[in-house]
Structure formats: structure tokens, C-alpha cells
MARNUVEX-375282 format. One record per residue (C-alpha): residue number from 0; residue in three letters; chain; x, y, z. Coordinates in Angstrom, 2 decimals. Layout:
BEGIN
NUM, ala, A, X, Y, Z
...
***
This chain:
BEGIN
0, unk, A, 112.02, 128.11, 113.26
1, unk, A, 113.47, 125.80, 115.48
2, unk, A, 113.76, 122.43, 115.40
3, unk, A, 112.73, 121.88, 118.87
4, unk, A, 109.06, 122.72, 117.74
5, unk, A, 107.68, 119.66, 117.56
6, unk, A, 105.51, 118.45, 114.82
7, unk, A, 105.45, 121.94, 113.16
8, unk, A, 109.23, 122.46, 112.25
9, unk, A, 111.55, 120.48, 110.81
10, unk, A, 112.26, 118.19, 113.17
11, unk, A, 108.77, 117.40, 112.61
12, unk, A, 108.90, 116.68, 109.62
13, unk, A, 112.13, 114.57, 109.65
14, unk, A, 109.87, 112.45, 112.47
15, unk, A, 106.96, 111.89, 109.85
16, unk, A, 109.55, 110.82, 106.79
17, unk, A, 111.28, 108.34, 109.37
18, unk, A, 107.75, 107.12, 110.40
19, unk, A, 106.90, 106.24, 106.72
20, unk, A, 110.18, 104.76, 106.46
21, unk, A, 109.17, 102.53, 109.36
22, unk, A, 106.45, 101.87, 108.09
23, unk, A, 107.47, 100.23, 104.44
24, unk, A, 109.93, 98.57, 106.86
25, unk, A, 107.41, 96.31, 107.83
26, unk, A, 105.59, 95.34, 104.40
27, unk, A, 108.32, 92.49, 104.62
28, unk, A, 106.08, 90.96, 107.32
29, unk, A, 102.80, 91.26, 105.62
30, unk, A, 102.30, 87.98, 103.20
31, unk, A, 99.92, 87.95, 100.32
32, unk, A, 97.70, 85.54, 99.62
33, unk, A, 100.09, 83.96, 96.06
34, unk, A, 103.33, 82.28, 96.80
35, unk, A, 106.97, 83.47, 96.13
36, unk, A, 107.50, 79.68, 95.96
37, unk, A, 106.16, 76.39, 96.61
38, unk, A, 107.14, 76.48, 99.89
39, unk, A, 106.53, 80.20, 100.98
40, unk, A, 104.12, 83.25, 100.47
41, unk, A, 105.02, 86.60, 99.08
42, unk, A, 105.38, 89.46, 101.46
43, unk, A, 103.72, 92.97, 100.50
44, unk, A, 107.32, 94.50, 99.88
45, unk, A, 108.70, 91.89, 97.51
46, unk, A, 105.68, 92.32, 95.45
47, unk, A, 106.44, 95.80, 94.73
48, unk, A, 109.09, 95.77, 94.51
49, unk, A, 109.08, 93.05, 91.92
50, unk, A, 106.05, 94.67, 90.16
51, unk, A, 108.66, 97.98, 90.11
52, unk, A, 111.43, 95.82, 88.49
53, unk, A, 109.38, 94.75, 86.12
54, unk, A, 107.83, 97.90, 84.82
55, unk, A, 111.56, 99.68, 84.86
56, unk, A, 112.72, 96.70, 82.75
57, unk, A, 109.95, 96.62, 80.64
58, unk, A, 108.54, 100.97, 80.12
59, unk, A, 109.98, 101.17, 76.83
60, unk, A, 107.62, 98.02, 75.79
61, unk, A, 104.82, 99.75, 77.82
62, unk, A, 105.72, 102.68, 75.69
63, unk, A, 105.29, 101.13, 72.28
64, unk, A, 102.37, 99.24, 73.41
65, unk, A, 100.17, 102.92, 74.77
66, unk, A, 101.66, 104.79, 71.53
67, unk, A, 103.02, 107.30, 73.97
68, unk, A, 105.24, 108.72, 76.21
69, unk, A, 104.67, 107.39, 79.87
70, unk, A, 106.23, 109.15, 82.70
71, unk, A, 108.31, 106.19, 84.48
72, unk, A, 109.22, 108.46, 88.06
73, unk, A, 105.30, 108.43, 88.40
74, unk, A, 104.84, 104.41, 87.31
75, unk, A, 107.52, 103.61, 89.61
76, unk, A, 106.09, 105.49, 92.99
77, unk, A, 102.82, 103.95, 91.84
78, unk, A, 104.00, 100.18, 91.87
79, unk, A, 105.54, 101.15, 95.17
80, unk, A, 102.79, 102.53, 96.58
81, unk, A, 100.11, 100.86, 95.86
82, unk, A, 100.08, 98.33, 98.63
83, unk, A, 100.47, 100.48, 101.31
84, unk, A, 96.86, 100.14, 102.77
85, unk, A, 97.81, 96.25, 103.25
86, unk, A, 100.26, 97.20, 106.31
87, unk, A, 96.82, 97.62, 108.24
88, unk, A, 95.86, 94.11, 107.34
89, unk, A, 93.54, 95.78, 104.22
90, unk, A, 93.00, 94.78, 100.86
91, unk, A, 92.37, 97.74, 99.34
92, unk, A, 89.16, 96.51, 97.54
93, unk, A, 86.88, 95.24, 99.35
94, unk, A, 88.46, 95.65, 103.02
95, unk, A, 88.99, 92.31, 103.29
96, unk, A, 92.46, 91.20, 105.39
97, unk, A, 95.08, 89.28, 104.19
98, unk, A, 96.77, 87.82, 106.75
99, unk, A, 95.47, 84.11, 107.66
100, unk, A, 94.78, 83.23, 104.94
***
């Protein structure tokens, strides 16, 4: 299959990867409604990224704690992840926006 074909080849999906890419791009401009600091709020990226950090650092803990294996690949994409639906201005309970606040 060519490449040329659009949305149906590879090309296609090379264009949807870079989209997503593009799209995590800009959960640096999306604040949250806590502070980083005293001065400034929190963007959407540095949160997970943060809450990512923190869960790398601590999965052994998290381990002991659950009395079982957990799969750190998964809790990683998950603490990445879950903020995506803010990069339309969502909350992701409740609906409510973010931004204004």
C-alpha cells in the first residue's frame, strides 16, 4: 500500500500519531485550577507528568502497600493520560471547564 493513500496507509497513520503528539504539545497551555507556586498555576502537562514521577519513584511502595504485583507500563500511560479530555477545556467529571478560573 502506498503511502500516498491518505488516511488509510501509513502515511495516515504517521499523520494521526503526529496529531496526538500535537496535541499533548499543548497541555502546557492548559492551567489547572491548584498552583505550581504562589505565584503561578499548574498546567495540565506538568501535572502528569509530576503525578508519573511520582508513581515511578514510588511503585515499589505502591507494591507493598496492594500486596501485589502492579504493572508500572500500564500506571505510567494512565497518569499520562488521564488528563487528556482537559485540552478541550473539560474536566472530566462533571464537564465543567477549567480555564478562568
Amino acid at each position: 500500500m502506498s503511502e500516498m493513500n491518505g488516511p488509510h496507509g501509513a502515511a495516515g497513520d504517521r499523520r494521526r500519531l503526529f496529531d496526538f503528539i500535537a496535541l499533548t504539545a499543548r497541555l502546557r497551555e492548559i492551567e489547572r485550577a491548584n498552583n505550581a507556586t504562589a505565584e503561578r498555576k499548574e498546567s495540565v502537562a506538568e501535572h502528569s507528568w509530576h503525578l508519573a514521577m511520582v508513581s515511578w519513584i514510588l511503585h515499589a511502595e505502591f507494591e507493598r502497600e496492594a500486596g501485589q504485583r502492579l504493572d508500572l507500563t500500564k500506571m505510567l500511560k494512565l497518569c499520562l493520560m488521564h488528563d487528556l479530555a482537559e485540552r478541550r477545556g473539560e474536566r472530566g467529571r462533571g464537564g465543567a471547564g477549567r480555564r478562568g478560573r
